[in-house]
C-alpha positions in Angstrom: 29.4 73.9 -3.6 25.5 74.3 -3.9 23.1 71.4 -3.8 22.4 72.2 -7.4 25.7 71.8 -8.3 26.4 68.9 -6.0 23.4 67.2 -7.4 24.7 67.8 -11.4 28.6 66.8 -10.2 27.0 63.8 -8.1 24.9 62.3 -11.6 27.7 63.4 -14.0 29.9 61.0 -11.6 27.8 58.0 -10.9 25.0 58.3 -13.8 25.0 54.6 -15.5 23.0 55.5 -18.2 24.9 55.7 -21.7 24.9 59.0 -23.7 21.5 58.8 -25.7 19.4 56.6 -23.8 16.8 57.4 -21.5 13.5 56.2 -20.2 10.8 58.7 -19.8 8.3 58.6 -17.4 4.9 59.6 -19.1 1.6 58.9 -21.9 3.1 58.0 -25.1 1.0 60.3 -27.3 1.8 63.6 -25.1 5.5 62.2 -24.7 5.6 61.7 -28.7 4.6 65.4 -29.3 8.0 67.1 -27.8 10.3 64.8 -30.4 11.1 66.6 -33.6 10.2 65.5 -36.5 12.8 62.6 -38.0 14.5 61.7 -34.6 14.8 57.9 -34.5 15.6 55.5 -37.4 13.3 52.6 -35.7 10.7 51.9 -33.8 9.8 48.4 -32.0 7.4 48.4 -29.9 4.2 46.0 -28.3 1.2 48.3 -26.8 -1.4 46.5 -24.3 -3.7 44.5 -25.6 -7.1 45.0 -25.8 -9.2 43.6 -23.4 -6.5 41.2 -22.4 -4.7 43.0 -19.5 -5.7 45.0 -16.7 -2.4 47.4 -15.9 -4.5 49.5 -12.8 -3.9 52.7 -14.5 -7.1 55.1 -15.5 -7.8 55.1 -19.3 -5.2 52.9 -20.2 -4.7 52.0 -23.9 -6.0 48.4 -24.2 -9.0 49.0 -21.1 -11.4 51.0 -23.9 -14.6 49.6 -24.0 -14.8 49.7 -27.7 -12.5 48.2 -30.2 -12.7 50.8 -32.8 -11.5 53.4 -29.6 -9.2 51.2 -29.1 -7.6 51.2 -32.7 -8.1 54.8 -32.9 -5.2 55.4 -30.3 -3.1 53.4 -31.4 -3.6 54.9 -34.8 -2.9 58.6 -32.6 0.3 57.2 -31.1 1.6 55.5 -34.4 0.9 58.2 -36.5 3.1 60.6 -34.1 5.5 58.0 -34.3 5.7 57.8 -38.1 6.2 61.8 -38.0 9.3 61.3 -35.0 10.8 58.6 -37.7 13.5 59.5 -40.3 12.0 59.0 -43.8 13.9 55.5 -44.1 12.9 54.5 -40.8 10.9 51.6 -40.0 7.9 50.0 -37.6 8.2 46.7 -35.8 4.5 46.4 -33.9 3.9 43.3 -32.0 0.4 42.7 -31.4 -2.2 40.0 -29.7 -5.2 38.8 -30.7 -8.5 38.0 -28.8 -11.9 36.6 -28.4 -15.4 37.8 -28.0 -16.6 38.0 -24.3 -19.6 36.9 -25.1 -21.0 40.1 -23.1 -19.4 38.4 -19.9 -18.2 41.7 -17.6 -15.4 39.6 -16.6 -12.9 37.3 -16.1 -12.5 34.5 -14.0 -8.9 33.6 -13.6 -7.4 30.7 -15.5 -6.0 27.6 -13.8 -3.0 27.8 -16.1 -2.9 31.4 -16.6 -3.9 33.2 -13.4 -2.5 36.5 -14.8 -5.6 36.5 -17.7 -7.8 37.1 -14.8 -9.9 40.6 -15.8 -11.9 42.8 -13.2 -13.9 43.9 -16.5 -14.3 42.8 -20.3 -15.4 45.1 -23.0 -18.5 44.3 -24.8 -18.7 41.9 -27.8 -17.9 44.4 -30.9 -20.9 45.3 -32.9 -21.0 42.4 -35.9 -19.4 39.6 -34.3 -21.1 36.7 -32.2 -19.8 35.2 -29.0 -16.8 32.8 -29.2 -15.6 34.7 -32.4 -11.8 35.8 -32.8 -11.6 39.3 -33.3 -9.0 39.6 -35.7 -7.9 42.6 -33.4 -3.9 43.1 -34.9 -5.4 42.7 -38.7 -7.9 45.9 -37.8 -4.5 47.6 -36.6 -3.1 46.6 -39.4 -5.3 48.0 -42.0 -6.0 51.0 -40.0 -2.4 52.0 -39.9 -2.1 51.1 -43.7 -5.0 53.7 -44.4 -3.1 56.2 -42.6 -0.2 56.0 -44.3 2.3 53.7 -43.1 3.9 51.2 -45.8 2.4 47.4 -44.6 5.8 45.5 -46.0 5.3 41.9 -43.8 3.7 40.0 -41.0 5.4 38.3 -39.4 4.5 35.1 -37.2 5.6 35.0 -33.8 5.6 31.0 -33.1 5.7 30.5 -29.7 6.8 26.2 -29.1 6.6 27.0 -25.1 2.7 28.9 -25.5 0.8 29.2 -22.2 -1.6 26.2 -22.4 -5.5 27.2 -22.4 -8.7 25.5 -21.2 -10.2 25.1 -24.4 -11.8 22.0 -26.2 -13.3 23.5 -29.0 -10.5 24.8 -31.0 -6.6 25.1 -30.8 -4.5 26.6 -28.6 -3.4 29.7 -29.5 0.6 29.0 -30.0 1.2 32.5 -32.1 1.1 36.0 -32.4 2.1 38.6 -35.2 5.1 41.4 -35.5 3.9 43.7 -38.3 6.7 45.5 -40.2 6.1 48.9 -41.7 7.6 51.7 -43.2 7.2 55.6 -43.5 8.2 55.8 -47.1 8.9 53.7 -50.0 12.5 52.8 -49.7 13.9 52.4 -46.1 16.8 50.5 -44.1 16.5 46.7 -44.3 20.0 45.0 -43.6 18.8 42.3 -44.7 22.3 40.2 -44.2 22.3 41.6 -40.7 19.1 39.4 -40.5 19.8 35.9 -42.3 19.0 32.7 -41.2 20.7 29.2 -41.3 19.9 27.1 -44.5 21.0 24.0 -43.7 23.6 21.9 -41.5 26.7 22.9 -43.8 26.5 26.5 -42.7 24.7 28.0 -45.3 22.6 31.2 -44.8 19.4 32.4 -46.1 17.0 35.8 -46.7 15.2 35.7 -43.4 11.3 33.7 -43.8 8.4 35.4 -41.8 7.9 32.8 -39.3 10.3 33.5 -36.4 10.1 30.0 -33.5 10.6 32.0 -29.9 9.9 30.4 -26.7 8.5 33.9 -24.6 10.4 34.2 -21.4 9.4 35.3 -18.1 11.6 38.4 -16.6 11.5 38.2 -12.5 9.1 41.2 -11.1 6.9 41.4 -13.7 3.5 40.2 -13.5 2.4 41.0 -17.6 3.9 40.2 -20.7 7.7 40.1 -22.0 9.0 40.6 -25.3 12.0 37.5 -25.6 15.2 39.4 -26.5 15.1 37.4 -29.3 12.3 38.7 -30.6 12.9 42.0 -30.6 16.9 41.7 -31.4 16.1 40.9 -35.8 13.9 44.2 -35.8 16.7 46.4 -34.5 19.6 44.7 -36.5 17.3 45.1 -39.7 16.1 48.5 -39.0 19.1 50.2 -37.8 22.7 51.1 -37.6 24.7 51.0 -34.9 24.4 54.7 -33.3 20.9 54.9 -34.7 18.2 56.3 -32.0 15.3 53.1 -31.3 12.2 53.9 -29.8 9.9 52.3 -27.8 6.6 54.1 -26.5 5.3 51.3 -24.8 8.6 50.5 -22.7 7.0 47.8 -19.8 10.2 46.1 -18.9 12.5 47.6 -21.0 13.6 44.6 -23.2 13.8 46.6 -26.5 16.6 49.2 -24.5 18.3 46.0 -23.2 18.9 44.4 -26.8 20.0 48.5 -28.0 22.5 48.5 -25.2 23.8 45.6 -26.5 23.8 46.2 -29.8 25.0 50.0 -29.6 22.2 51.0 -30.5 20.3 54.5 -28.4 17.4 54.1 -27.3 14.4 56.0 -25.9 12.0 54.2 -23.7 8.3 55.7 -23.0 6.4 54.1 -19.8 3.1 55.3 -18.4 3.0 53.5 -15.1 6.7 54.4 -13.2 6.7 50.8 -11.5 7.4 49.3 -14.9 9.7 52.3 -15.4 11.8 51.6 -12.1 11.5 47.7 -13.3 13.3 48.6 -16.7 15.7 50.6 -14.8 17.2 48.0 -12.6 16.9 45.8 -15.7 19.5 48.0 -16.9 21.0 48.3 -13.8 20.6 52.3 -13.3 19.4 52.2 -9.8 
């Protein structure tokens, strides 16, 4: 037998990976491109944020020294994932906010946060001050509105376990938003999938846009998580079971965890192949 075929019999044998689902090693955009038009029936997803996290890899989204660059990529890489959606498909987008750096070209790290530390910090946006909230996942917001997309809700991510911060002239930030969209008019919502308890007799409710979600830590990574629990309503509302879910901004791989086990497929799209191996023995295929 040739290596070749060795190497096919030796994957068909021992590959773990469920028919459908894959991770893919590359930049979203370019990745995005090869998909046909009206592949997946969902997309949930949360890109770097801007200014907030330094991943080490050159021109990174979020690492853009202006905002409106920033929102401008995104805008690329969600308008190539509106065109890879089927008509009825929808957008789950979790997004940060942040703050002016006051023209500081960095960051110091944070007792209680070490991982906030930054090696640089984009400049204060042109027309706000130092100290000011940039309002940075409402700019997305309206951006991808203009191009198109269907805004239907924001949601609030309440987080009762936040990171604490060393401020004393304001509140801790204990939130973040999931924005929902859709590609056309009338799309999936299984809405019953979704509903929520009432009250102590059992009762059940139209899900309400604040969603309580302590954030969990995953061992091995040093950056952000999405909770499972976050991400697990946007897939049940947004797809079927069978349905394809994609994710360009893989990280970890939490949104192809909650698909596995809600047969869902998935496809996951990682720049930086450490987080890619990561997700991988997350879902135990190496």
């Amino acid at each position: 037998m040739g290596r070749d075929l060795t190497e096919a019999y030796q994957r068909l044998i021992f590959d773990p990976r469920p028919p459908g689902c894959e991770i893919i090693v590359g930049d979203a955009l370019s990745v995005l491109t090869g998909f046909p038009s009206n592949t997946f029936r969902c997309c949930v997803t949360s890109p770097p944020y801007w200014g907030l996290r330094d991943y080490g890899i050159p021109n990174q989204i979020g690492s853009e020294f202006h905002l409106n660059d920033y929102i401008d990529h995104l805008t690329k890489v969600f308008e190539e994932t509106r065109r890879v959606l089927t008509e009825d498909g929808t957008f789950w987008l979790n997004i940060g906010d942040s703050y002016t750096s006051g023209n500081r070209t960095w960051r110091a790290e944070d007792k209680k946060n070490p991982a906030r530390s930054m090696r640089y910090r984009p400049p204060t946006p042109e027309g706000l001050k130092p100290k000011d909230l940039i309002g940075v996942p409402w700019r997305i917001a309206f951006a991808l509105q203009e191009a198109g997309w269907y805004l239907r809700s924001d949601i609030i991510w309440y987080k009762p376990n936040c990171q604490p911060e060393s401020v004393k002239d304001r509140p801790t930030r204990a939130h973040e938003y999931v924005f929902m969209f859709s590609k056309s008019e009338k799309y999936l919502y299984n809405y019953e999938a979704v509903r929520e308890q009432a009250n102590s007799h059992g009762g059940r409710r139209n899900r309400r846009s604040v969603w309580a979600i302590n954030t969990i830590g995953y061992p091995g990574a040093h950056f952000a998580t999405f909770p499972p629990e976050l991400v697990e309503p946007c897939v049940l509302a947004g797809s079927n079971p069978g349905d394809r879910v994609l994710d360009p901004f893989f990280g970890s791989g939490t949104v192809g965890e909650v698909c596995l086990r809600l047969g869902r497929k998935f496809t996951g799209i990682e720049l930086k192949e450490a987080y890619a191996s990561l997700a991988r023995r997350r879902l135990k295929w190496q």
